[in-house]
C-alpha positions in Angstrom: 0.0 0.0 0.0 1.2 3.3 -0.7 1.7 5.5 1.9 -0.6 8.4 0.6 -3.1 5.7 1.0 -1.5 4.7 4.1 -2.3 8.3 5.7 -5.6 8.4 4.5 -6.6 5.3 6.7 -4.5 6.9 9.2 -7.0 9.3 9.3 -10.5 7.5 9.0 -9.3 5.3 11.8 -8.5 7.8 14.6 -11.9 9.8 13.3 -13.3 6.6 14.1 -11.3 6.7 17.6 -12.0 10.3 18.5 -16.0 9.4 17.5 -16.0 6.4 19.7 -14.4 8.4 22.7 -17.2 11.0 22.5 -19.7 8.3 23.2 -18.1 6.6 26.3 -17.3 10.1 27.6 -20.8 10.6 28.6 -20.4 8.6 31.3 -16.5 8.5 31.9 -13.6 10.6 31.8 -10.6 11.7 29.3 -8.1 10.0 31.9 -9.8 6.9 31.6 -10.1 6.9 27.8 -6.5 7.7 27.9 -5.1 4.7 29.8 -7.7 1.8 27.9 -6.5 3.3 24.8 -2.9 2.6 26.2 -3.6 -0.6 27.2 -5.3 -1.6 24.2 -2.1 -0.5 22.4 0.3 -2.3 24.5 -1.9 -5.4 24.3 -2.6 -5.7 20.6 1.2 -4.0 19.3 3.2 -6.1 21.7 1.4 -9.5 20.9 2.3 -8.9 17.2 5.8 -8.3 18.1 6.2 -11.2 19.5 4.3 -13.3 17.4 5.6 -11.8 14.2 9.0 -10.4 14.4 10.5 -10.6 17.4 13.0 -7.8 19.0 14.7 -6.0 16.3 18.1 -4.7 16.4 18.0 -0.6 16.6 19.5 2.2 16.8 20.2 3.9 20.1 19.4 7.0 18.6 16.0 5.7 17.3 15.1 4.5 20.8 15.5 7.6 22.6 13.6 9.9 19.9 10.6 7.2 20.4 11.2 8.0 24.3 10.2 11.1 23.8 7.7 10.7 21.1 6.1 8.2 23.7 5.9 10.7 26.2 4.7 13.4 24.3 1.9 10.7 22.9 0.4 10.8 26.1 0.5 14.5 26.1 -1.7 14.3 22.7 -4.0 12.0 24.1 -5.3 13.5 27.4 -5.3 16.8 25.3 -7.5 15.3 22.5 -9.5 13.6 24.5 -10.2 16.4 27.0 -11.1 18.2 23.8 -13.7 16.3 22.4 -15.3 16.6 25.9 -15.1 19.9 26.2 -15.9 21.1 22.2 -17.1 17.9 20.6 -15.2 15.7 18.2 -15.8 17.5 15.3 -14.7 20.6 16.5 -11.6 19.2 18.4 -10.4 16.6 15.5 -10.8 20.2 13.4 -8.5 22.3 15.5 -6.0 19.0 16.0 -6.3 19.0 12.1 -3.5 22.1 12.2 -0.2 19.9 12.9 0.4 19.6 9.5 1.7 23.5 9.2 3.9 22.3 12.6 5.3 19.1 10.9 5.6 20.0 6.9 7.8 23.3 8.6 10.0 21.3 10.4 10.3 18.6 7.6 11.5 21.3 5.3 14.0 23.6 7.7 15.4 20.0 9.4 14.8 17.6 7.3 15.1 19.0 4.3 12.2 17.1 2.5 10.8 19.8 -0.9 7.2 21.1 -0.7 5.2 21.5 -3.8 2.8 24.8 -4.4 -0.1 22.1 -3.7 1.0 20.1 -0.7 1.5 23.8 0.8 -2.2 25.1 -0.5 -3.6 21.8 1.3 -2.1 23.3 4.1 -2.9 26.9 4.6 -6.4 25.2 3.5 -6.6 23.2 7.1 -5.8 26.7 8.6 -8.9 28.2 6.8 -10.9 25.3 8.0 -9.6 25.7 11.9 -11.4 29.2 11.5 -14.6 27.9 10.4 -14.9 25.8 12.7 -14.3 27.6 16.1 -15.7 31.0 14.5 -18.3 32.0 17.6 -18.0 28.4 18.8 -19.2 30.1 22.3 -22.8 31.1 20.9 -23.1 27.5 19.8 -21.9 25.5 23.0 -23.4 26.8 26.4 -20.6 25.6 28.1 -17.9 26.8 25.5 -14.9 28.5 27.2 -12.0 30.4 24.6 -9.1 28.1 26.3 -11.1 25.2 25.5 -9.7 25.5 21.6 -6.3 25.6 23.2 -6.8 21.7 24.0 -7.1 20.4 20.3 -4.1 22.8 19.7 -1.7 21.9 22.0 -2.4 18.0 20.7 -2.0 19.4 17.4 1.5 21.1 18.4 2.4 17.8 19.9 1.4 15.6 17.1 3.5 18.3 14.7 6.7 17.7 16.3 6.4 14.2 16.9 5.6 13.3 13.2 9.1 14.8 11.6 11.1 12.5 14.8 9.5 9.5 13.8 10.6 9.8 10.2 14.2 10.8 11.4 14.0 7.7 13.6 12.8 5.3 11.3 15.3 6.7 9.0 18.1 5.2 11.1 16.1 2.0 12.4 12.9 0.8 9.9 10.9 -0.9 12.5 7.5 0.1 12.1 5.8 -2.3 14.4 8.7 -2.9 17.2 8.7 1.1 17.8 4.4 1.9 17.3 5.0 -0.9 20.3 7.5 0.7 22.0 5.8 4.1 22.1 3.0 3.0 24.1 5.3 0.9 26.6 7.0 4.6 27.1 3.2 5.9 27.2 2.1 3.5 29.9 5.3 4.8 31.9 4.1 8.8 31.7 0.7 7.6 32.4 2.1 6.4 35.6 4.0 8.8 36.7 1.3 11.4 35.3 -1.3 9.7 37.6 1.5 10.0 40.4 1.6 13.8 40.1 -1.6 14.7 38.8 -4.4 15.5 41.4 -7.3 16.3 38.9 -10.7 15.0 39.8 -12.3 13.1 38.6 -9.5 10.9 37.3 -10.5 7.2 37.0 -14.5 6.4 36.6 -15.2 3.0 35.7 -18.8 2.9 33.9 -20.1 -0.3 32.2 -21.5 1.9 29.7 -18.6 3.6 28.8 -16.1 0.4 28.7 -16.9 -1.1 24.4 -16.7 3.0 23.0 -13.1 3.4 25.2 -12.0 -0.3 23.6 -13.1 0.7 20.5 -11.5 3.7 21.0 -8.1 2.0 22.2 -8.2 -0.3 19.1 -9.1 2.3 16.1 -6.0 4.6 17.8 -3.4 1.3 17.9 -4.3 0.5 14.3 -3.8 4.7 13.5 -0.8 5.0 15.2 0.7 1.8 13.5 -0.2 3.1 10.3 1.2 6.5 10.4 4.4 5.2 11.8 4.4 2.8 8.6 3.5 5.6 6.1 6.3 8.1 7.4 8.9 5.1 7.2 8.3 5.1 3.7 7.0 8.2 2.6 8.0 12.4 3.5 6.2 13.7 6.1 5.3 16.8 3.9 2.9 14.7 2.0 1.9 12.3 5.0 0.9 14.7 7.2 -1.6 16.8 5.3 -3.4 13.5 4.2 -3.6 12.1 7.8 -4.8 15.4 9.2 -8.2 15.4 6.6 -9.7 13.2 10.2 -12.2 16.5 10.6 -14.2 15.3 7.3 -14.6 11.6 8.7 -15.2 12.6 12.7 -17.9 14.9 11.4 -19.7 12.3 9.7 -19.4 10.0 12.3 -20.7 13.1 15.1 -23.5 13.6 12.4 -24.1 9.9 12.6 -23.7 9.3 16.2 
């Protein structure tokens, strides 16, 4: 599969994901989402590991820029998720949409990948659509505060500097599968120590109600994240990360829907 194709799943499955978390959020909280979808990930990448390939040999280097790409992973996720509680999913997976101007500028100044005149109309397009969306969002949601947008944004920031340090990493160790693995090892590590820190209430609510959307959730994120790793070790991130940031179209069908 190519890996313009590649990126385009990318994006219909974490729609999917961000859809699925809006429904069990009604009855739970974006810390919980956060850890099943970790778990799920853990679960799912590490058995194919193991089943599949084994422990690759990889660069040091690779490992510690998936450290951090871990970390900031879980950074995106409470942030996304605590998004689409706050403004929706269509609304949040909108504003998130923006790490594409993040990740195609630091492609080009560090990675030196080339831009075309349409991969860099795509993206000043997203922009245009960020401003649709949240134009006088507060006369539409009753509960809409301005710092709420900041949420979707700050995943977006995150998600724009992690995309270019995958590529660099995958560069020097092409491991798709061993590292989507090892991010969410590193993930389930912040979590902890998050929870260790953190004293925001509520934190963990377990509702039956809430427990197929969060796996659902957990699994349509694990198969996202694996693709995108797999498209950026094959492709630039200049033309990977525009395609996998069009999520907005397919989260606002599936709000419409749901």
């Amino acid at each position: 599969m190519s890996p313009q194709a590649l990126a385009l799943v990318t994006s219909i499955s974490y729609a999917v994901a961000l859809v699925c978390s809006r429904i069990g959020l009604k009855y739970s909280t974006p810390t919980t989402v956060t850890l099943v979808s970790i778990l799920v990930q853990n679960f799912v990448l590490w058995t194919a590991v193991f089943l599949l390939t084994g422990i690759p040999p990889v660069s040091w280097v690779s490992v510690s820029l998936f450290s951090i790409v871990g970390v900031s992973q879980l950074g995106v996720r409470l942030l996304a998720y605590t998004g689409v509680l706050k403004i929706g999913a269509s609304r949040s997976s909108a504003l998130q949409s923006i790490n594409p101007l993040i990740s195609a500028t630091i492609a080009i100044v560090v990675l030196k990948e080339s831009a075309t005149v349409l991969t860099l109309a795509g993206t000043l397009l997203v922009v245009a659509g960020v401003v649709l969306v949240s134009w006088k969002a507060e006369q539409e949601l009753l509960s809409f505060r301005w710092w709420h947008l900041l949420l979707p944004v700050g995943a977006a920031i995150l998600s724009g500097v992690n995309h270019p340090m995958r590529r660099y990493a995958l560069g020097l160790s092409n491991e798709p599968l061993f590292f989507s693995a090892f991010m969410g090892f590193v993930t389930l590590i912040a979590f902890a120590g998050y929870m260790t820190i953190s004293s925001q209430e509520p934190r963990l609510v377990w509702d039956r109600r809430a427990l197929l959307p969060f796996v659902c959730t957990g699994i349509f994120e694990t198969f996202s994240i694996f693709l995108i790793i797999t498209a950026l070790s094959i492709g630039p991130v200049v033309v990977i990360a525009p395609i996998a940031a069009t999520y907005p179209v397919w989260s606002l069908i599936g709000a419409k829907l749901f």
